[in-house]
Legacy VTK file of the C-alpha trace (Angstrom):
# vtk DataFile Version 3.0
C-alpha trace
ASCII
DATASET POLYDATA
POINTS 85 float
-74.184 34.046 42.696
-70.690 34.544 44.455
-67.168 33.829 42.754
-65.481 31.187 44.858
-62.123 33.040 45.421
-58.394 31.273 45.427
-58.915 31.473 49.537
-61.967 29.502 49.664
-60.617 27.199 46.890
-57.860 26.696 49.586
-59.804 26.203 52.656
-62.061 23.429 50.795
-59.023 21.320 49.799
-57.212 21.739 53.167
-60.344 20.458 54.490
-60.397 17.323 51.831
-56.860 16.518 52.473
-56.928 14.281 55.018
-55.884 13.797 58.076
-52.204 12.996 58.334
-51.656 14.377 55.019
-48.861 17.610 54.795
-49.978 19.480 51.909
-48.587 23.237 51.559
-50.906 25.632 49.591
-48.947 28.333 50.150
-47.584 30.410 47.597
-48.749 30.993 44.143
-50.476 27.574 43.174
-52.748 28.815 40.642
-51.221 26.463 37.970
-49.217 23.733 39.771
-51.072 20.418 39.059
-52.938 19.042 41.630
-50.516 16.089 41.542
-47.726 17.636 42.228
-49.522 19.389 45.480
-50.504 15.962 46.244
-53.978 15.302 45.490
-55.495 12.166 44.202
-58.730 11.877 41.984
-60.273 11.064 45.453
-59.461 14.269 47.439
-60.397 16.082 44.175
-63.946 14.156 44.131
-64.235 15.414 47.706
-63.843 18.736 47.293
-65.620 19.020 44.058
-68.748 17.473 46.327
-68.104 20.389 48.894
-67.810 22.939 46.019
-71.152 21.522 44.559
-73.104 21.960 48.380
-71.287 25.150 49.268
-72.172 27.064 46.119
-75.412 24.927 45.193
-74.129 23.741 41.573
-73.127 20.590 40.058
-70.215 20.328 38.836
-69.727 18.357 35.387
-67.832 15.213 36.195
-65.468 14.951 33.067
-64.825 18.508 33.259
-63.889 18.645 36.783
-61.455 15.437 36.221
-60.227 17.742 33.475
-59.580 20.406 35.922
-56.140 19.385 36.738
-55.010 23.099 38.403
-56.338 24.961 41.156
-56.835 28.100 38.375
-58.873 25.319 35.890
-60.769 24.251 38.723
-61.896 27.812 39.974
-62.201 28.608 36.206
-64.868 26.133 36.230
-66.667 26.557 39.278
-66.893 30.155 38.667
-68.450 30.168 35.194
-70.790 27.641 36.496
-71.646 29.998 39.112
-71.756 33.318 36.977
-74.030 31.179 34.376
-76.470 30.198 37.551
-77.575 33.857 38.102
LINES 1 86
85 0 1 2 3 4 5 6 7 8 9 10 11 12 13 14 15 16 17 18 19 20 21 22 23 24 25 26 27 28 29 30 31 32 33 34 35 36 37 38 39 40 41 42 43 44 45 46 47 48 49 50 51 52 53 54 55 56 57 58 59 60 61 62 63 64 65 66 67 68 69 70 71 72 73 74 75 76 77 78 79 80 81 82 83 84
């Protein structure tokens, strides 16, 4: 099954972050918390639902509440993914 990459990781929470809502994901943002590059447990449920349907896997809910990085989050989804095959 396919890695979800720090691109597509972008994409999905540009796509979960609302409407109105300025949020730069430029840069290196591998380990900036997802608070700081203002995300709320909401917009994180989102995209972890858009994770699960693009890649087909279910995603833990305490660990992805755990996930509190865009690196811990593609951590996860990728060993879920690589452990799917």
């Amino acid at each position: 099954m396919a890695q979800m990459t720090l691109e597509e990781l972008r994409d999905t929470l540009v796509a979960c972050a609302g409407e109105g809502d300025a949020v730069d994901l430029s840069g290196d943002i591998l380990d900036v918390p997802f608070e700081e590059l203002g995300y709320d447990s909401l917009a994180l449920m989102e995209s972890a639902a858009r994770i699960e349907r693009a890649y087909g896997i279910s995603l833990p809910e305490e660990a992805t509440s755990e996930a509190d990085t865009p690196r811990a989050l593609l951590d996860l989804v990728n060993g879920i993914t690589a452990s799917a095959v």
